[in-house]
C-alpha positions in Angstrom: 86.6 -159.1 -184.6 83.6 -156.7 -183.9 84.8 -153.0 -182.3 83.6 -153.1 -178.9 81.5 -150.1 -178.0 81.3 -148.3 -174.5 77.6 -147.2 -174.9 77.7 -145.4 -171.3 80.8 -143.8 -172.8 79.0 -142.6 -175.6 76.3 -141.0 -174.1 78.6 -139.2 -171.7 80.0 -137.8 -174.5 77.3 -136.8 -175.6 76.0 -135.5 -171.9 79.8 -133.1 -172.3 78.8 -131.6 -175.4 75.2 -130.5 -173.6 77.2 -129.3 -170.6 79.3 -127.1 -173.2 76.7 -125.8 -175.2 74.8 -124.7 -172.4 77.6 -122.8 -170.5 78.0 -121.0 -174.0 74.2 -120.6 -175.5 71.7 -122.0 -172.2 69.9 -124.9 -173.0 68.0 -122.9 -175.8 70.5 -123.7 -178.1 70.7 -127.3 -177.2 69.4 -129.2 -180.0 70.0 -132.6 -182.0 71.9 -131.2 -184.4 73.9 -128.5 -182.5 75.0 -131.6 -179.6 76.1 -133.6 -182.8 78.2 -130.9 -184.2 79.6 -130.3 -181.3 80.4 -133.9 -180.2 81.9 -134.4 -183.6 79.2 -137.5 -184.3 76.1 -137.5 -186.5 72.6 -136.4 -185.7 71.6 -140.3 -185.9 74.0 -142.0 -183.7 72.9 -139.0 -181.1 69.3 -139.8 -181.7 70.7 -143.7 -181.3 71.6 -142.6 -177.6 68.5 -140.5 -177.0 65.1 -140.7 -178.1 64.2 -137.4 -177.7 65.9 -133.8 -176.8 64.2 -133.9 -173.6 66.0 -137.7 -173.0 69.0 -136.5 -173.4 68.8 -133.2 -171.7 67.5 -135.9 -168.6 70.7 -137.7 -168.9 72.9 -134.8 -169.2 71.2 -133.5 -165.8 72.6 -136.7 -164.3 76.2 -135.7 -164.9 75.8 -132.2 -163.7 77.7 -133.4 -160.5 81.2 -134.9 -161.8 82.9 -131.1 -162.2 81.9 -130.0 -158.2 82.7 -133.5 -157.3 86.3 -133.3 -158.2 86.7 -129.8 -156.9 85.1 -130.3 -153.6 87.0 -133.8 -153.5 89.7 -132.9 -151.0 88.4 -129.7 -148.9 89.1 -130.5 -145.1 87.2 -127.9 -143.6 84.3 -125.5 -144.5 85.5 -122.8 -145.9 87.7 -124.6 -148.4 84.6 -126.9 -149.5 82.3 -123.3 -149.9 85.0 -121.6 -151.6 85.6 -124.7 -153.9 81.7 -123.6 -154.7 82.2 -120.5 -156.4 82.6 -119.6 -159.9 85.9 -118.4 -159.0 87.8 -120.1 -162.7 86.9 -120.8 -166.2 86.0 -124.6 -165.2 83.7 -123.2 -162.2 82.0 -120.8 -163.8 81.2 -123.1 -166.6 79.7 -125.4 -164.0 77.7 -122.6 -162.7 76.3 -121.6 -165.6 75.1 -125.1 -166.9 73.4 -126.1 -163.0 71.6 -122.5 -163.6 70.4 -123.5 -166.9 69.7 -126.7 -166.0 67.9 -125.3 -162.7 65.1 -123.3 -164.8 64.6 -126.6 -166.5 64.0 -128.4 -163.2 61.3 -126.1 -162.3 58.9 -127.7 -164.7 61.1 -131.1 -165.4 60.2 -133.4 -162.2 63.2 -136.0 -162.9 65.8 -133.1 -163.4 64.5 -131.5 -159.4 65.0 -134.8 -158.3 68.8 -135.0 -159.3 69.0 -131.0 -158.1 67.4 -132.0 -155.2 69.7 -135.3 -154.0 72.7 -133.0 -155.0 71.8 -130.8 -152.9 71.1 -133.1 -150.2 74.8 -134.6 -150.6 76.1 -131.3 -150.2 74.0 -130.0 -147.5 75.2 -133.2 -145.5 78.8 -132.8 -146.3 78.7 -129.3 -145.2 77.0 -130.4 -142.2 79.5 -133.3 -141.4 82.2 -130.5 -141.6 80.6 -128.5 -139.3 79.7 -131.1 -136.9 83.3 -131.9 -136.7 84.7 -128.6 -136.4 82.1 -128.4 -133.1 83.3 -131.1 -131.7 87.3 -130.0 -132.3 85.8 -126.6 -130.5 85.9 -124.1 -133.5 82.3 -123.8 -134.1 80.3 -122.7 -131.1 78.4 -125.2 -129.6 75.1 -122.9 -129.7 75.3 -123.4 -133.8 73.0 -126.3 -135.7 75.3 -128.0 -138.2 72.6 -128.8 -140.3 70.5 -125.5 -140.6 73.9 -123.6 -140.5 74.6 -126.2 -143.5 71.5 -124.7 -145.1 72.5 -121.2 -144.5 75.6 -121.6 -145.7 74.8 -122.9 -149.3 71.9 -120.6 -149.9 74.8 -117.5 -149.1 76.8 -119.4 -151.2 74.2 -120.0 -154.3 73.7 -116.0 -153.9 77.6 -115.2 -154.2 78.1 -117.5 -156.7 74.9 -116.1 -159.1 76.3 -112.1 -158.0 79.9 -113.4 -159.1 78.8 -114.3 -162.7 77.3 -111.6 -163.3 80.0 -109.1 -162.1 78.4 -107.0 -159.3 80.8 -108.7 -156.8 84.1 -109.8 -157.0 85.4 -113.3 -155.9 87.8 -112.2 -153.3 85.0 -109.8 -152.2 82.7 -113.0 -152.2 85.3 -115.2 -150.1 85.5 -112.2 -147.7 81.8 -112.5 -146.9 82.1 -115.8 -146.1 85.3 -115.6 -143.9 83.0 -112.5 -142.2 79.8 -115.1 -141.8 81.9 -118.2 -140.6 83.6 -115.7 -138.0 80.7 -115.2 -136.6 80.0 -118.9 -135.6 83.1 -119.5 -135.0 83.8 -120.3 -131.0 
């Protein structure tokens, strides 16, 4: 009886050993032969997957979201959800390191914006769903916007997050600064 093969399995494989190589080297040293080696396969059953480098890279892009999906899976309330955002552990700041080499790819890679820019779109509306709902239980002021405060808030978070990895702030100093901003809209 013929093995049965999970292709989409395969090339999620495949998409893990990007994701690792570029929170160790950027996507410079993302090549055919370095993803093989480091998905244990040859350089011909990657190039089975993907066509080209710029393929796979596209696919790898796709799967960016899984690691923020499962941390930001459970967060009740704002804070928790833009805490679960930070590069605060080994698995979070390998997360941020890939999306920010995957984000200077995007600037130039139209389908790779696109998946940066629905992400973000998800997020910005679960932010703003949080926040729309701690208004209406009465901790938010009313006077607050849940969707440009939902804007605000990632863009502060995106800047703690880049001035955590590289070490000019701390995370607990980064957590206080977002206790400080959400005490300010709080009601």
């Amino acid at each position: 009886m013929p093995k049965r093969v999970d292709h989409e399995d395969r090339r999620r494989q495949i998409a893990a050993a990007v994701r690792r190589i570029a929170a160790d080297r950027g996507l410079e040293g993302v090549s055919l032969n370095e993803v093989a080696a480091e998905a244990g396969i040859s350089k011909g059953f990657v190039q089975h997957y993907f066509a080209s480098r710029d393929d796979m890279l596209r696919f790898a892009a796709t799967t960016l979201r899984g690691g923020l999906e499962e941390r930001i899976a459970t967060p009740l309330r704002v804070r928790d959800l833009l805490i679960a955002l930070l590069p605060l552990d080994d698995a979070g700041r390998d997360d941020a390191l890939v999306a920010n080499a995957f984000l200077v790819r995007a600037l130039k890679d139209p389908e790779i914006a696109g998946h940066f820019r629905t992400g973000h779109g998800l997020l910005r509306d679960a932010v703003a769903a949080l926040l729309s709902s701690a208004q209406a239980d009465g901790a938010l002021a009313q006077s607050v916007d849940p969707a440009a405060e939902a804007a605000l808030l990632l863009a502060l978070v995106a800047g703690l997050g880049d001035a955590v990895l590289l070490g000019y702030q701390s995370g607990d100093e980064a957590i206080a600064l977002i206790d400080l901003h959400l005490s300010r809209i709080a009601a």
